[in-house]
C-alpha positions, 0 to 999 in steps of 0.5 A, a space after each residue: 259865763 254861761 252855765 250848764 242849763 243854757 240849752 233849757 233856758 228859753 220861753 214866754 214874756 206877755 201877760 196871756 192866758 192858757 188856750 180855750 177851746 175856741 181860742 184864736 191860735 197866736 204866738 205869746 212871746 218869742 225872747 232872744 235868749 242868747 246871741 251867737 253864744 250857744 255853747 258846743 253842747 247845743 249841737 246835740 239839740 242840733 248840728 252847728 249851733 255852738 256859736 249860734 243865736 238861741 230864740 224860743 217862741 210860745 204858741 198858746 196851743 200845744 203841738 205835736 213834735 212832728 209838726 215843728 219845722 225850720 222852715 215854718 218859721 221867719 225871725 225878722 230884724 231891726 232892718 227888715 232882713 228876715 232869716 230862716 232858722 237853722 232848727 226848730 226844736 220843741 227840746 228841752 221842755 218836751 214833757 207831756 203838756 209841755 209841747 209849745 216852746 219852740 226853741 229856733 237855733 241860727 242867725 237872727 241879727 246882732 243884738 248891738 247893730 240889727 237885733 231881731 225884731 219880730 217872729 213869724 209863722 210862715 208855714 203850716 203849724 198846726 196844733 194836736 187838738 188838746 185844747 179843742 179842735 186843730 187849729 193853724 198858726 200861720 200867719 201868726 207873730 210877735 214882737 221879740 224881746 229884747 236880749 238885755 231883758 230879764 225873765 218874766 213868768 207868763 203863764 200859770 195853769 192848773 194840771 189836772 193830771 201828770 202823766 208818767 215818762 217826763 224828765 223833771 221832778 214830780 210833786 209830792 204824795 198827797 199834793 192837791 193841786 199842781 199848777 204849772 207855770 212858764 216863764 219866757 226863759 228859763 230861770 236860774 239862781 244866779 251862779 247856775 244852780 237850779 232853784 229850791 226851797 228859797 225860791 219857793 218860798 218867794 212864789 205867792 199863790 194867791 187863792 180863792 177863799 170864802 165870801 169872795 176873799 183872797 189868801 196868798 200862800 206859798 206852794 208846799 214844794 217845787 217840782 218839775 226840776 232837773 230837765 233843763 226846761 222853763 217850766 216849774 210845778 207849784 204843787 199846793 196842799 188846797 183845793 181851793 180855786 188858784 187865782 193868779 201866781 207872782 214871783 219878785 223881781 231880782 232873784 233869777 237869771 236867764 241863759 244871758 244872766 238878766 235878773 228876773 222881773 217882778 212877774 204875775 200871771 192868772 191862772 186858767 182852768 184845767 191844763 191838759 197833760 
């Protein structure tokens, strides 16, 4: 049965690293979240998707919303048939900082007979300069994950400030530090609710301490919830520099109810809002 979060729960599979100024513009993941089981209420996302495929990509820089077209993209199968999509949304994670999981909504192969193989840039996407000078993503594209795999966080970066206006929950008064962290679909307890206290008490924030030694801590609370996205805060009571973030295996679920894999990322420098 899909549950209620279905629409947010796309995203991210390589072990990467957050954009650098500099940084080759690529595609970090694209993760075939559900196959011909879209429910009706996607076609608020976009008209006739219930009953259609859903298929986020990453893009290692953010972009603007005006940027991201159907037409920009080609999802190639097992076969070689390659299909355009129906939509291309930045929704549902399209808080500040946010803007580069690209949800693509259509017909992109069978999972049983044709799955769909690889994901392309085809036309000219380009991003909103946040991360240093614009760059082009065409041409660039990646192997999909397959649609029996679990959700695997990929990305961890310190937030140097969080805007007003997003969807999701803010860290508490008086956190240090907020780290933002992006799984390549968006995780769930099993049975549909959204994560809590258990499951922050599972992530391990692996921090720098003095003389080159390392301490693994929890975060003090989870934020960023209630938007139906694949992104999490992990807001800390130090200062001290933030490593690298894990999560076990076997606690949640993606939109095709996959248990999660054990997951660990580092963590870039400063994330830009």
């Amino acid at each position: 049965m899909i549950d209620r979060t279905t629409l947010g729960c796309f995203a991210l599979l390589l072990f990467s690293t957050a954009p650098v100024q500099g940084q080759e513009p690529r595609l970090l993941s694209a993760f075939f979240g559900l196959d011909d089981a879209l429910p009706a209420r996607a076609n608020l996302l976009c008209a006739q998707a219930e009953g259609k495929d859903g298929l986020p990509v990453v893009l290692s820089h953010t972009v603007e919303p005006e940027e991201i077209q159907p037409e920009d993209f080609r999802i190639v199968t097992r076969s070689g048939a390659e299909q355009t999509p129906l939509c291309a949304t930045l929704r549902p994670a399209s808080d500040p900082g946010e803007h580069r999981t690209v949800l693509l909504i259509g017909e992109f192969g069978n999972a049983s007979d044709d799955p769909p193989a690889k994901a392309r840039v085809v036309g000219d996407v380009t991003s909103d300069g946040t991360s240093g000078d614009p760059v082009n993503f065409r041409g660039a594209e990646i192997a999909v994950t397959p649609l029996e795999s679990g959700p695997s966080m990929v990305l961890a970066e310190v937030v140097s400030e969080v805007p007003p206006g997003g969807r999701g929950s803010l860290c508490p008064e008086g956190t240090l530090q907020t780290l933002r962290v992006t799984w390549n679909g968006g995780v769930r307890r099993p049975g549909g609710e959204e994560v809590g206290d258990a499951e922050r008490k599972l992530y391990r924030v692996t921090v720098e301490g003095a003389a080159g030694s390392s301490e693994d801590i929890p975060p003090a609370a989870l934020a960023e919830l209630g938007d139906n996205d694949n992104n999490h805060f992990l807001c800390l009571d130090t200062a001290a520099r933030a490593l690298s973030v894990a999560f076990p295996g076997g606690h949640l679920v993606d939109p095709n109810q996959d248990l999660n894999e054990q997951t660990e990322v580092p963590v870039t420098g400063s994330g830009t809002p």
